[in-house]
TORVOTI-966980 format. One record per residue (C-alpha): x negated, y, z negated. Coordinates in steps of 0.02 Angstrom, whole numbers, padded with zeros to 5 digits, always signed. Layout:
residues N
XYZ
...
***
This chain:
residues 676
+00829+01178+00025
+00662+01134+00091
+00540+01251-00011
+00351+01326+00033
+00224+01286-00114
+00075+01403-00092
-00081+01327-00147
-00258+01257-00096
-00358+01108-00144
-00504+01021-00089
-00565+00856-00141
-00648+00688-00067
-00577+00681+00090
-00617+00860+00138
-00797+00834+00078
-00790+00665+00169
-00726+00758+00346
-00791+00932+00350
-00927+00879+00467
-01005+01006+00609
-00885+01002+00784
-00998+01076+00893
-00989+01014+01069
-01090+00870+01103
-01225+00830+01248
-01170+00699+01367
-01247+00544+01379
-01294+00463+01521
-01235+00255+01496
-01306+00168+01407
-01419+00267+01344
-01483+00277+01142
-01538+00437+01110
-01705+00512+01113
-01783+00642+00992
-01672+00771+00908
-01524+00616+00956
-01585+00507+00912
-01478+00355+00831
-01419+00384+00654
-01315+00284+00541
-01104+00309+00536
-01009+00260+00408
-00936+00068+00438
-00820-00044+00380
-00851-00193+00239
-01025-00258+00261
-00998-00442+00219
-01171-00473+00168
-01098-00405+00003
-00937-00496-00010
-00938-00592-00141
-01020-00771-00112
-01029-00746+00049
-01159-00873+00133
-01229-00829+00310
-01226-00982+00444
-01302-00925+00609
-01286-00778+00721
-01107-00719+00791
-01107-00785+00979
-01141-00635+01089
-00966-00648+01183
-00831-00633+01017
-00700-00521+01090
-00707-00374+00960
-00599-00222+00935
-00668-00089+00864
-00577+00076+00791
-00687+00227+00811
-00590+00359+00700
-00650+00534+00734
-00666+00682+00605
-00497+00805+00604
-00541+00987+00650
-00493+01129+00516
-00472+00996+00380
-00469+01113+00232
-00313+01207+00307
-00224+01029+00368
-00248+00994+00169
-00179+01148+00101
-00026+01135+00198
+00036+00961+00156
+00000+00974-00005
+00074+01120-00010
+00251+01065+00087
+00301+01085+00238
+00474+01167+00297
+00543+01027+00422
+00537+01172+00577
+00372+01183+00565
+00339+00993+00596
+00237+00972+00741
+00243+00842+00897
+00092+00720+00939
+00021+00861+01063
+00029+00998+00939
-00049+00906+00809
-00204+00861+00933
-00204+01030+00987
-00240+01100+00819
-00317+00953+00696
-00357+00846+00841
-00533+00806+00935
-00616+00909+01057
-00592+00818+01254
-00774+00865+01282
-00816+00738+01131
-00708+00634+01147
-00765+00607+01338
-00951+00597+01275
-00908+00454+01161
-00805+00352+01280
-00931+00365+01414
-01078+00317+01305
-00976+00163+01249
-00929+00152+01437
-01145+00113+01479
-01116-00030+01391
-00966-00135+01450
-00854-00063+01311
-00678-00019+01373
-00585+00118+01269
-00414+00187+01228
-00395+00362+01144
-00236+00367+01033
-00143+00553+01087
-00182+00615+00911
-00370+00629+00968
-00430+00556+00788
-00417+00380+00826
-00544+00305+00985
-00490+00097+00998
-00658+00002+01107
-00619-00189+01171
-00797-00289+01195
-00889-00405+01152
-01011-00447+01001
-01162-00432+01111
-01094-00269+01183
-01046-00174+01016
-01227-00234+00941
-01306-00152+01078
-01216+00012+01072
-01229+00024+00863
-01383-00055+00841
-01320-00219+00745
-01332-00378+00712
-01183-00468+00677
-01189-00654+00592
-01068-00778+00545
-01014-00797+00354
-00887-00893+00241
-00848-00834+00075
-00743-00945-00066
-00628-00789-00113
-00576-00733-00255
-00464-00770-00396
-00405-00619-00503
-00322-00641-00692
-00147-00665-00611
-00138-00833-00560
-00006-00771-00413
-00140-00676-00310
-00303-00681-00257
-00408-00633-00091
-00411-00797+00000
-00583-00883+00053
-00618-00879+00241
-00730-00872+00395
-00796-00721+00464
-00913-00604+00571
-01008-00439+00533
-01152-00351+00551
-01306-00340+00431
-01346-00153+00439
-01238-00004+00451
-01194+00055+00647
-01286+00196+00712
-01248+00301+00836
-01326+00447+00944
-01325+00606+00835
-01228+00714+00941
-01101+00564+00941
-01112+00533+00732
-01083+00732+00694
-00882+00673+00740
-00870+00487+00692
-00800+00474+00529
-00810+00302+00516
-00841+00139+00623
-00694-00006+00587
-00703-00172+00657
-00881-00246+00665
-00803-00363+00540
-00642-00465+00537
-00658-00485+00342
-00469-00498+00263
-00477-00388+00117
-00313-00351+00090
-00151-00434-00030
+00018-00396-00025
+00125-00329-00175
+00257-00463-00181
+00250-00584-00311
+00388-00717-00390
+00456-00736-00562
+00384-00837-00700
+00539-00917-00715
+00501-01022-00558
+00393-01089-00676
+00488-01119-00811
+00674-01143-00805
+00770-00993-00854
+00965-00973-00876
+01029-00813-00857
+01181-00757-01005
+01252-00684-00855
+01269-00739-00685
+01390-00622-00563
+01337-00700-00373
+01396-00877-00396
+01322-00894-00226
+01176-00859-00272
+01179-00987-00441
+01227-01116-00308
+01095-01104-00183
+00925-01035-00280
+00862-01200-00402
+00804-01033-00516
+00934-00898-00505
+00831-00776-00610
+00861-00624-00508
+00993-00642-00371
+01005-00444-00320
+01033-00409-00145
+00999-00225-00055
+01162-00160-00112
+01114-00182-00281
+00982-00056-00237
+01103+00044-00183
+01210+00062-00311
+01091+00072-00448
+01001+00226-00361
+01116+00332-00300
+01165+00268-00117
+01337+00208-00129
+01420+00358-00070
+01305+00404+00074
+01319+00232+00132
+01490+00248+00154
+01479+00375+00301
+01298+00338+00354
+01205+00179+00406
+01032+00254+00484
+01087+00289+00663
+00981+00404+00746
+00824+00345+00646
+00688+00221+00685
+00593+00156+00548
+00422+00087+00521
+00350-00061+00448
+00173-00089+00453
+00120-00251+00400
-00041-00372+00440
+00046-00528+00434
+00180-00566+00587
+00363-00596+00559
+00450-00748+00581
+00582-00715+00719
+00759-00721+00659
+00725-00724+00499
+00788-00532+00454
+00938-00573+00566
+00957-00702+00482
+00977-00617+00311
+01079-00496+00362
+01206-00601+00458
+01213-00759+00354
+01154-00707+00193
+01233-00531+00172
+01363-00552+00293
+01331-00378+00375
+01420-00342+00543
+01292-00296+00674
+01265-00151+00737
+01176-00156+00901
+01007-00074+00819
+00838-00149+00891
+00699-00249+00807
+00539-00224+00899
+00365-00328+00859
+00207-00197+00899
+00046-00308+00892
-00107-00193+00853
-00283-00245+00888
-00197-00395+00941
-00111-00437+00832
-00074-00555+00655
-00083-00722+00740
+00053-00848+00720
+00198-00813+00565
+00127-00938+00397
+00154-00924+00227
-00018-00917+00198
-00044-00758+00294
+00079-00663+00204
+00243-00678+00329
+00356-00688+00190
+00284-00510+00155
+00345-00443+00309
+00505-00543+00333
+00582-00438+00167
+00502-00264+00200
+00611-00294+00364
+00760-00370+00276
+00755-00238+00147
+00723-00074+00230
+00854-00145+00378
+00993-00189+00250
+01007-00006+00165
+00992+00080+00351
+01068-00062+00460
+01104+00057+00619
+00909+00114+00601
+00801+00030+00736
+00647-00065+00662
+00482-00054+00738
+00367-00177+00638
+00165-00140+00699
+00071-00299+00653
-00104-00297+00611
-00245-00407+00585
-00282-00433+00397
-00443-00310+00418
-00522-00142+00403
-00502-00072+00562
-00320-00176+00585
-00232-00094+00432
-00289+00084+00473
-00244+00081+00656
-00071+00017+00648
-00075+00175+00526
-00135+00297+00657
-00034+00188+00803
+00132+00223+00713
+00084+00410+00691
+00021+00407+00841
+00183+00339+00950
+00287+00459+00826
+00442+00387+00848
+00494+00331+00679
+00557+00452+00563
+00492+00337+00398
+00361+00222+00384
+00315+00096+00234
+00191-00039+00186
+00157-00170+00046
-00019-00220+00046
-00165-00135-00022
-00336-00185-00100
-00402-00079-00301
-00500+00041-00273
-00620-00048-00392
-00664-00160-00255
-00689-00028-00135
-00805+00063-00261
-00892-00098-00269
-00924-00118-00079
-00970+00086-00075
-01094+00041-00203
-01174-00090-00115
-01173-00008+00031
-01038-00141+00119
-00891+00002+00122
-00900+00203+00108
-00787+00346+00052
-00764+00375+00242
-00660+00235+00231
-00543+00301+00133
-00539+00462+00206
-00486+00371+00372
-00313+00337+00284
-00286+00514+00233
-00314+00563+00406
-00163+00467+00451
-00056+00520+00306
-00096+00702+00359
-00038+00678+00518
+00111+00588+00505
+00154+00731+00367
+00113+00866+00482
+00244+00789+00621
+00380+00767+00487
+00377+00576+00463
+00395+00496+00286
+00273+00387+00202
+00289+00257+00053
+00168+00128+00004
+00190-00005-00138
+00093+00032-00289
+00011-00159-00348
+00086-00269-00474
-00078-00270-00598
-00014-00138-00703
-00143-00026-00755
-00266-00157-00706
-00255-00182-00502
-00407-00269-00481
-00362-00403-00596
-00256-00493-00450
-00388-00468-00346
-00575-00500-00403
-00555-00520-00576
-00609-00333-00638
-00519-00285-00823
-00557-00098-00801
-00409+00017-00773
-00382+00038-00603
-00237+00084-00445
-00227+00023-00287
-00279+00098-00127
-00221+00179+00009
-00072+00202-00126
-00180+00308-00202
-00210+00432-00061
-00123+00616-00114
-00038+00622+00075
+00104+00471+00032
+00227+00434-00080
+00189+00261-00202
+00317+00164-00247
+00329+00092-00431
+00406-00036-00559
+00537-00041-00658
+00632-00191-00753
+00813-00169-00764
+00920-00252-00920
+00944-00428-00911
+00955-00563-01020
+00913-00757-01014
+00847-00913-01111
+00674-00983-01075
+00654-01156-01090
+00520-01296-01065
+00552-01466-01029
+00375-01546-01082
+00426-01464-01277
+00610-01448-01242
+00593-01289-01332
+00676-01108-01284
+00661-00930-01332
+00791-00802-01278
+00743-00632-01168
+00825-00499-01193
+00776-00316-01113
+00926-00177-01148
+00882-00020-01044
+00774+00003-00866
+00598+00009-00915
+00422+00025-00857
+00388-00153-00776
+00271-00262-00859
+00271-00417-00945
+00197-00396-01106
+00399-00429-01147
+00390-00600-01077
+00226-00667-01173
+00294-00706-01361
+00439-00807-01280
+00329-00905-01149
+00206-00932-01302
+00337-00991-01393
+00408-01131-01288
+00230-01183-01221
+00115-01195-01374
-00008-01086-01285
-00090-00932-01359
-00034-00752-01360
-00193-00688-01304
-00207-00830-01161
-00028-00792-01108
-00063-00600-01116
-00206-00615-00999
-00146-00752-00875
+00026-00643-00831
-00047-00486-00824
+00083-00423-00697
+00188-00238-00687
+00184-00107-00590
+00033-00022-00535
-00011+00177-00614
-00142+00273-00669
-00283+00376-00606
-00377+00388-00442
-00569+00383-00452
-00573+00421-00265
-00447+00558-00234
-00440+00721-00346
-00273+00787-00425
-00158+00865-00255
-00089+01030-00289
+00086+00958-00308
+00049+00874-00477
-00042+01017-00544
+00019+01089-00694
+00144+00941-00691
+00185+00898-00883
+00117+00699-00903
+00010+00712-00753
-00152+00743-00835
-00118+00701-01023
-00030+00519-01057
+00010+00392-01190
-00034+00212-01187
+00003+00057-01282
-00187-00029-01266
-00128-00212-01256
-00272-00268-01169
-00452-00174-01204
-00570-00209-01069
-00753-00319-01130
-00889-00422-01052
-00965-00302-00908
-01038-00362-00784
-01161-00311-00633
-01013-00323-00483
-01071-00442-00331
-01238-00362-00375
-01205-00198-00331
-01245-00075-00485
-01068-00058-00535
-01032-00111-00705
-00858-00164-00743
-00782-00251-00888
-00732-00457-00847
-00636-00505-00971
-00496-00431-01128
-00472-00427-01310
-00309-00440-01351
-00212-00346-01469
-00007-00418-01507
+00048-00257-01589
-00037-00106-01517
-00005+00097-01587
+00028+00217-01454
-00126+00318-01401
-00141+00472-01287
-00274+00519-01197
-00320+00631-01042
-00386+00594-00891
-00409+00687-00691
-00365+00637-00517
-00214+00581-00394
-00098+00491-00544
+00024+00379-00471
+00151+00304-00432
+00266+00454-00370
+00444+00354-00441
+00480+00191-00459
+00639+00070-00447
+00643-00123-00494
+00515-00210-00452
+00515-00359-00587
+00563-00498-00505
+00628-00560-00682
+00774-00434-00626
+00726-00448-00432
+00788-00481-00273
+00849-00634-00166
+00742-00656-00027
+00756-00770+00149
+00607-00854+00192
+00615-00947+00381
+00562-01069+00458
+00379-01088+00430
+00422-01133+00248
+00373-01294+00195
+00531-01328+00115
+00646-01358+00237
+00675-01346+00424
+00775-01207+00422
+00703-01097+00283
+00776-01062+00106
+00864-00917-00017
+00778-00901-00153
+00782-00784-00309
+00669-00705-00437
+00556-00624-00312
+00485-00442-00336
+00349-00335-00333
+00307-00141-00274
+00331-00236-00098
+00518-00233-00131
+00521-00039-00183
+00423+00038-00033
+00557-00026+00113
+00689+00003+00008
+00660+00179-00007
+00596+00162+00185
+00795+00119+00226
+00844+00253+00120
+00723+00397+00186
+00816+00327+00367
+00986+00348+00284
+00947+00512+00225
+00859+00584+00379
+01032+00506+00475
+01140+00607+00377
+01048+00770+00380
+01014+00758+00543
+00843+00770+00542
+00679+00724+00472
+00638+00752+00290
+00427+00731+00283
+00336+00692+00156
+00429+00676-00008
+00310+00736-00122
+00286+00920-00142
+00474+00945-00135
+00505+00805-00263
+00351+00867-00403
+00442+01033-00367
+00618+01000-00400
+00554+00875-00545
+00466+01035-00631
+00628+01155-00607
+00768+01114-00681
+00825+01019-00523
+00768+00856-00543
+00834+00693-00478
+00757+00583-00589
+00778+00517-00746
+00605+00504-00837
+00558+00336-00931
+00472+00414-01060
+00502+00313-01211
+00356+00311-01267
+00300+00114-01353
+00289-00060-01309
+00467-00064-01219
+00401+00034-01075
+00246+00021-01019
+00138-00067-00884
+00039-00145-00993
-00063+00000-01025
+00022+00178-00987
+00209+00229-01076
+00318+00380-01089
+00279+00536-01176
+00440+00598-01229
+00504+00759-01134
+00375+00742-00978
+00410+00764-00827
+00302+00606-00768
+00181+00458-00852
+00091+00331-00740
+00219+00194-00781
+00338+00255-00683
+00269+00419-00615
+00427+00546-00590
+00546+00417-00647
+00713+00332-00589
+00775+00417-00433
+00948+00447-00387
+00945+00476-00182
+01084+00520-00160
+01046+00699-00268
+00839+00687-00184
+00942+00697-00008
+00988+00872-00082
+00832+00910-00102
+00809+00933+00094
+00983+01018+00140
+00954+01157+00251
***
């Protein structure tokens, strides 16, 4: 049964959105302001004058088509706050209109924005939640009404400590100072997104060092899958998921009918490929459920590896497998700001599916970095909580992947050694999905020193791959420490700096004080991209660490976790656009939080299918049942170097440690959890 939790917090995002909502003045077009409104700054997007090695090369041309988000402060924020934290029964779930009733925009501002944007060519569309303003123009246009100038910029990316990810080098636009608007206008904006088209953002999926090394599984069950992947590392399939947490039996009566489900991605899927999977791969009999493409701000562009489609074409094939009679809507995004927060607020927005997911993210490292510099703000952030709120408040679920850094997220991304999670993962109003590693066993070999060292991992465990260095060492000649530091992968967990502790994990045991096995202590700091922030560059390794504890404050995550190792991962269909043949290929040994997040997607769909109705957000009912004798997890909290993410462990009889945060769900019992 769906229980009230009575309590009140306030943190960033209030402080970031209690702003004054008295009515404004109109505006006649195209004016500026004069006097007492005059034009003041509003919090933007990325500034890429600060991205790193970014090199300006003329002005923007004055006709770029441009979307920009305008995303407006939420009235009574400090109440919205208290009650999802606090849980919400599912009959009090509220539509669209009720939302933007209460928590919504005034019309009177909202009118007096969209008419001063109006004066200058700017066309607008106001999302019905009345948070969330989208303005088509052009560069020339959106400089005049902000008071900007916007160049032209490349920047050579960056390449983090695991050699799988980085944030790619590319061309793009933005402004050189911060927008400004009218003051009347700017007491409601909280934030401006979309004066850049800066791609900021990886996704969690990553592939198995064994596709760089040949491995050969002890055991090998899916001969099918020995006989079509050249590296059958990890061959599991959705129903392994299943099985392994708790599904089998509701699958049996329920498939997801009823339910619509959400993927929002910023990289476009490659048609037929998820059909494709399911039909040829899976052999699943279909069941007449829809697959609908939403472009946002229009758009991902064409489907390429080098985008990320592979990202999207298994959150699809993995949230549709475990609820195949659940139609898919998948809201594609550009890889920006502005893109990844509006497909947010356009699938809370349309309200039509039940759960939503995502797998990409960016460490909040870098967006302290850009804050500092003044190329990003905390607004920023707040945007996404907006969203999360909402899509709480009307009953829809919410899961985003956690990284696959570890404890160290920005180490796949710019190259940061500090601790760190990933963001919007880290926002208190969604439920992050974890890592595990479940048992396997295999050989390592190499064929340069035909040398091999067995693997062998017994029990599920926190995922990371401190477990996988000595043997690599071993049959390469490299160096521990080298090894350590160049597959630095597992799944992300630890503190937020940006969002304080929610009410649901207060007074949770593990949430504040943990243990950690310090592997890899952070050295060399360094002045960030020039911005004031110091953060540590580089490791010193330790081979045999002691188990430390410590204490620490803020949003902890993940919320639970499931395998995401893609030692012990998932087969996964990649189509056409693949280089390696004309048709696509199966391949195992891929992983990564990007797996977990639409697999418990499909199962949120399964269970809102068989109750009937919607379930919300997971989180103050699952902290709750975790803390009373009801739980349905099983903690990791072996505490040592056999479970941790290369940082954070188990401390024995928690409830949670930010390895694995809650611990190893079985559905099937969290579907209880919401019985009326």
């Amino acid at each position: 049964m769906r229980r009230i939790h009575i309590g009140f917090r306030t943190g960033i995002a209030l402080a970031a959105m209690t702003l004054a909502l008295s009515p404004v003045l109109s505006l006649s077009a195209g004016a500026s302001g004069t006097g007492a409104n005059a034009p003041v700054n509003v919090a933007g997007g990325i500034s890429p004058a600060n991205v790193s090695g970014a090199v300006p090369f003329g002005p923007t041309v004055a006709s770029t088509p441009e979307e920009v988000s305008f995303i407006l402060d939420e009235n009574h924020p400090a109440q919205l706050q208290n009650i999802v934290e606090s849980g919400i029964p599912n009959e009090n779930f509220l539509s669209v209109a009720q939302f933007a009733a209460q928590y919504g925009q005034s019309q009177q501002n909202i009118n007096a924005l969209t008419s001063y944007l109006s004066g200058f060519g700017i066309t607008t569309t106001v999302l019905p939640d009345m948070i969330d303003v989208n303005a088509t123009g052009t560069a020339g246009e959106f400089d005049a009404a902000l008071s900007v100038v916007q160049d032209n910029y490349h920047s050579p990316g960056g390449q983090g400590a695991n050699s799988q990810q980085k944030v790619p080098g590319q061309t793009f636009h933005g402004p050189t100072t911060s927008p400004q608007l009218p003051y009347d206008l700017s007491k409601f904006v909280l934030s401006v997104l979309g004066l850049t088209n800066y791609s900021p953002f990886t996704s969690d999926a990553m592939s198995a060092v064994s596709q760089k090394v040949t491995t050969t599984p002890s055991t090998l069950s899916t001969n099918s899958c020995l006989a079509l992947v050249g590296l059958p590392d990890a061959c599991n399939t959705p129903s392994n998921f299943e099985s392994n947490y708790g599904l089998t039996n509701l699958e049996k009566h329920y498939n997801g009918s009823g339910q619509t489900l959400a993927i929002v991605t910023l990289a476009t899927m490659d048609a037929g490929s998820p059909q494709y999977f399911w039909g040829n791969v899976l052999g699943m009999t279909p069941t007449g459920r829809t697959l609908t493409e939403v472009p946002v701000d229009g758009g991902s562009g064409a489907p390429s590896n080098g985008a990320g489609s592979t990202e999207t074409d298994l959150d699809v094939e993995q949230s549709g497998a475990i609820a195949p009679g659940a139609n898919i809507l998948v809201y594609e995004a550009p890889n920006t700001d502005y893109g990844f927060v509006d497909a947010f607020a356009q699938a809370a927005s349309s309200n039509i599916a039940s759960t939503v997911s995502s797998s990409w993210g960016e460490a909040e490292s870098l967006i302290n970095v850009y804050t500092a510099a003044g190329a990003e703000t905390t607004e920023y952030q707040a945007s996404f909580d907006e969203i999360f709120e909402e899509m709480a408040m009307q009953g829809q679920t919410g899961f985003i992947a956690a990284g696959d850094a570890g404890a160290y997220d920005d180490s796949d991304e710019i190259g940061t050694t500090n601790l760190d999670v990933d963001s919007p993962g880290d926002s208190p109003y969604i439920t992050t999905a974890g890592g595990t590693t479940l048992p396997w066993s295999g050989t390592f070999s190499d064929s340069t020193t035909n040398l091999s060292a067995s693997v062998s991992v017994t029990s599920q465990r926190a995922w990371g791959w401190d477990y996988l260095w000595q043997p690599i060492a071993t049959i390469t000649g490299a160096p521990l420490a080298s090894i350590a530091e160049s597959e630095s992968a597992g799944g992300g967990g630890g503190y937020s700096l940006l969002e304080q502790t929610p009410y649901y994990q207060q007074g949770v045991s593990g949430v504040q004080n943990y243990s950690a096995v310090p592997y890899l202590t952070p050295t060399d700091p360094q002045n960030i991209y020039g911005s004031g922030v110091i953060l540590p560059t580089a490791w010193n390794f330790n081979a045999t660490p002691s188990v430390i504890t410590g204490s620490n404050t803020g949003r902890a995550t993940p919320d639970l976790a499931t395998d995401a190792d893609p030692e012990s991962g998932y087969l996964e269909w990649s189509g056409s656009f693949t280089p390696t043949t004309a048709n696509g290929y199966l391949e195992g040994g891929w992983g990564g939080t990007s797996f977990v997040a639409p697999q418990l997607n499909g199962s949120a769909a399964l269970i809102d299918s068989a109750l009937g109705y919607r379930t919300g957000f997971w989180n103050p009912d699952l902290y709750w049942a975790a803390s009373h004798g009801n739980s349905p997890f099983t903690p990791l909290d072996t505490a040592g170097t056999s479970n941790d993410n290369l940082f954070f462990t188990g401390t024995p009889g928690t409830v949670f440690n930010p390895a694995t945060g809650l611990g190893v769900p079985n559905l099937g019992q969290v579907k209880s959890l919401f019985d009326k």
